[in-house]
C-alpha positions, 0 to 999 in steps of 0.5 A: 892359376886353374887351367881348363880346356877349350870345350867349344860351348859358351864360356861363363863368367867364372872363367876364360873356358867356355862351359856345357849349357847342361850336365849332358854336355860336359867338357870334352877334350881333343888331343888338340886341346890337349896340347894346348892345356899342356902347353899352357901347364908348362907356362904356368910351371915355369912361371911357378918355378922361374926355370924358364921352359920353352914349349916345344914347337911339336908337342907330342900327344899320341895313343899309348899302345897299352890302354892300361897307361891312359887314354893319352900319353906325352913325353913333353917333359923328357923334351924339355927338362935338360935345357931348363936344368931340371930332371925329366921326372921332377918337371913330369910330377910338376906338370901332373899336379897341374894338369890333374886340376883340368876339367875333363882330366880324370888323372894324369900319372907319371911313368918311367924317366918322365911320361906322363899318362892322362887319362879322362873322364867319361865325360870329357871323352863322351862329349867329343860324339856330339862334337863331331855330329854337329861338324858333321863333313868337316870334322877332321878339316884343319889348318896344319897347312894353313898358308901352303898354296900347292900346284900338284901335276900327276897322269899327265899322259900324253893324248895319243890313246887310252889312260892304262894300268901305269896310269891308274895308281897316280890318279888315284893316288894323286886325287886322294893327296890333293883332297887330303892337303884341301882338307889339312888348308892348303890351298892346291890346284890339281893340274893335268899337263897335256904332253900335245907337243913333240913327234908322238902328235905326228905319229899320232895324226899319220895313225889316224889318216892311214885309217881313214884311207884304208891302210895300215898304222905306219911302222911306229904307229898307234895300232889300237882298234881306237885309232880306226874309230876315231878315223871313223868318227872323223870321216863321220863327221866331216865325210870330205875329209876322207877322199881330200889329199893327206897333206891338205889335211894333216893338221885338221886331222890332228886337231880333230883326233886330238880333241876326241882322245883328249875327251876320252881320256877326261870321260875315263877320269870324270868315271873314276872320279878324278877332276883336275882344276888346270888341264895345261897344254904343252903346245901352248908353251911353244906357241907363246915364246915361253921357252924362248923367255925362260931360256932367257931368264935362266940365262940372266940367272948366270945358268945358261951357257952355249956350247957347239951350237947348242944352248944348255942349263949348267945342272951339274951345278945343283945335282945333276948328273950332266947339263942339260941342253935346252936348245939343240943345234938346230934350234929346236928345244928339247923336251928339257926346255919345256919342262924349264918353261912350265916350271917358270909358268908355275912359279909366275902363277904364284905356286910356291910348292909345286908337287909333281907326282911321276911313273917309276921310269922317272927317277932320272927326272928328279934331279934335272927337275930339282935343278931347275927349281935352283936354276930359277931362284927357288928352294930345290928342298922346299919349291919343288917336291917329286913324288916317284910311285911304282909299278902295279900288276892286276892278276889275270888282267886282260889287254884291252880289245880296244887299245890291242897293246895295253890295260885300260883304266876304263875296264879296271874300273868297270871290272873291279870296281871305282871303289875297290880299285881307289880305295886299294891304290891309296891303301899301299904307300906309293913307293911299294909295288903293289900287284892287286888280287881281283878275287879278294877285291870282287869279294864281299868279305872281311879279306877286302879292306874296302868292303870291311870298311865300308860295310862298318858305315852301312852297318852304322847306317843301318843302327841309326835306321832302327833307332829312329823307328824305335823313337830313340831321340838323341837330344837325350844325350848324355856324355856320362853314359858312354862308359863301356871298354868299347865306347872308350876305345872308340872315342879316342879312334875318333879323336885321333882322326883330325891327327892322321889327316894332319899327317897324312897331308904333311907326309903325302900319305894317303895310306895312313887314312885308310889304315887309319879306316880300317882300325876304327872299322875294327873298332865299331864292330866291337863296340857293336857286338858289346853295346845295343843302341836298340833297348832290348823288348823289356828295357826302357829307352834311356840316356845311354841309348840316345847316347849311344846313337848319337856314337854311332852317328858321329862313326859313320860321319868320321867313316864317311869323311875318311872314305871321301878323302880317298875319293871312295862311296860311304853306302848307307846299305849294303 
């Protein structure tokens, strides 16, 4: 049986693998297909030799560190030889004899205990620029979590005033997750939960009256210079509310301060290009007996139990580290049973994973939380997945004249820039403090990771600009031509990138995108001190400077979708 890997173009009659209408579009090969053309090697190699091998469920191809040994690399027949009975380097021989019949396989040779380093042709490689052109912003989307459908709830702070520094990573990081999972195929809604109910909105509604009548916050109020002008703004708007009696007034007030800070708080966020699908109101969940019912149906679960007045969910049964009470004595329900209840809500949403994205002083959350999750019939391992980020710093930030107390998202972002702050909040896992340096960060130099990055797309823009004028037509393309050590190593960069977003998604790792940005950049500008895509004032203009624009073209793209994953600009100048 001869093998052949899935091009992408219009399949001949010979065979079932779809064939380049021209010599100018030869095979190409994605690690993807990759796979796939192994996978079916060791089909063929068992039927061939009746050892029946299983093909594995993860079938690993990567880079080799060592260009030398290929442009891809698998260990597929160490997986597999034990359990067939066979020895890792007789079923690697096996499989290489096969492989190296593949179109766009150049070689495939055996290394050490059983690898096996394919590496392939021009071609092949080349082929993959025109591909990723024609996909143009969806390259790199996939179907890895094809089914997954995700509720990820991060900020959710409560309306009472500005969004601040310990609000910033996650918005920036949980925009940067939830547009990663979207481009993986899961389907997810962003959600933002508005904590509008408990004591903090009464204290938040007396802030404001004391403005309005000419006094100072009471003891444990909001002091902010933002207070007194939403108490102007109201008085404004409505002037008989400033001479009526407090207690005739109390919950306009509050209704009226609520909504304005509540706008403030979705301006900040539209300005760093955070949107959320659901923005969720705890008030609704006491408004509309959801805690009363899911006290009840956790109470049919057997979970529930009442003890000296007050009504509890037994956690301790599935983690945590006491139980938890749910209704207090006197018949309020506690911050718990609102969590209990907007879990259930989820869930009877249809959420089957449910992300909760959460500060650093809320490790003690997890548990409680993940107890719920079991309480309710769920998987704690599967339904329900909390992510804790820690701490930033920003040397030589300032608190804000408007808050008084605190660091406004709002003047990070007017001080260091939308994009340099996402791109650095998304660059670091979120488990690791992180303290930004705002000198490298305002910095036009290598030493800013955003800045080397996004100059590597304005640069490929600025190629393009110039091969256009001088009448460089890609329709010459021609894979064969890019055969340089730089354009090699770019393909295979480019290749590899549906791969980290896969893994990105999987693993909630935004940061392996950026890092990922950061070596094509790397990447590029090597190949653009080795290769000219403009032919010199005495060169004509052939197929590898078509070739070559249509590689700058599909760098840029990759660059461009990479950077709007992170929710960060790709500027054509710079």
């Amino acid at each position: 049986m001869h093998l052949a890997v899935n091009c992408g173009f219009e399949a001949s009659r010979e065979t079932d693998c779809p064939r380049a209408p021209s010599t100018h579009y030869p095979v190409r090969v994605t690690p993807e297909e990759l796979r796939a053309t192994i996978a079916r090697a060791l089909e063929e190699y068992s039927t061939q030799t009746g050892t029946g091998i299983e093909v594995p469920a993860k079938l690993v191809v990567e880079r080799p560190k060592n260009r030398d040994h290929g442009d891809w690399a698998t260990n597929v027949a160490l997986q597999t030889a034990k359990k067939a009975g066979l020895a890792p380097r007789d079923l690697a021989q096996g499989l290489a004899a096969i492989l190296t019949d593949v179109d766009g396989i150049e070689s495939c040779e055996v290394a050490g205990p059983g690898f096996l380093n394919i590496t392939l042709s021009a071609g092949a490689a080349g082929a993959l620029a025109a591909e990723i052109v024609a996909a143009g912003s969806d390259y790199g989307r996939g179907e890895a979590l094809a089914g997954h459908v995700v509720n990820m709830e991060f900020v959710s702070a409560n309306p009472t005033g500005p969004l601040h520094l310990g609000h910033t990573r996650w918005a920036a990081l949980g925009d940067a997750i939830a547009r990663v999972l979207a481009f993986a195929g899961a389907q997810v809604t962003s959600e933002y939960y508005i904590n509008d109910a408990g004591s903090q909105m009464l204290v938040f509604a007396d802030s404001v009256l004391a403005r309005m009548k000419g006094r100072e916050v009471p003891e444990g109020g909001y002091p902010g210079a933002y207070i007194q002008d939403i108490a102007d703004r109201i008085a404004q708007e409505q002037p008989a509310l400033a001479d009526a009696c407090e207690d005739t007034i109390r919950e306009e007030v509050l209704s009226r301060a609520y909504a304005i800070q509540l706008q403030d708080i979705k301006d900040t966020l539209a300005e760093f290009d955070v949107h959320f699908d659901v923005w969720f109101s705890e008030k609704t969940l006491h408004d509309s007996g959801a805690l009363e019912s899911s006290v009840a149906r956790l109470r049919e679960q057997g979970h529930v139990f009442d003890s000296e007045g007050a009504v509890w969910l037994r956690t301790t049964e599935f983690g945590d580290d006491k139980d938890r009470v749910l209704i207090r004595k006197d018949g309020a329900p506690t911050y718990f049973a609102a969590d209990a209840a907007y879990y259930l809500d989820k869930k009877d949403r249809g959420f089957d994973e449910k992300v909760y994205l959460l500060g650093a002083d809320h490790h003690g959350y997890v548990n409680r939380l993940k107890a719920i999750a079991a309480a309710a019939g769920d998987d704690p391992e599967h339904n329900i997945e909390i992510l804790i980020g820690q701490l930033i710093k920003v040397n030589g930030a300032k608190l804000s004249k408007r808050a008084g107390n605190i660091i406004e998202l709002r003047d990070l972002v007017q001080w260091l820039g939308r994009d340099a702050l996402r791109y650095s909040l998304a660059r670091i896992p979120a488990d690791s403090p992180l303290t930004l340096d705002p000198e490298v960060l305002r910095s036009a130099s290598n030493d800013n990771p955003v800045h080397y990055v996004q100059y590597a797309h304005a640069r490929s823009r600025g190629v393009d600009r110039k091969a256009v004028e001088a009448g460089i037509d890609p329709t010459g393309f021609d894979a064969t031509t890019l055969t340089d050590e730089t354009e090699s190593a770019l393909l295979a960069a480019l290749a590899d990138f549906p791969r980290v977003v896969a893994q990105a998604a999987e693993l909630r790792e935004p940061h392996r995108i950026a890092r990922y940005l950061e070596s094509l950049a790397g990447l590029f500008h090597k190949w653009y001190d080795a290769c000219r895509v403009t032919p010199r004032a005495d060169e004509e203009i052939g197929a590898v400077h078509s070739s070559r624009l249509v590689l700058n073209r599909a760098t840029a793209q990759v660059l461009a979708n990479g950077l709007h994953l992170l929710g960060v600009s790709a500027p054509e100048r710079m």
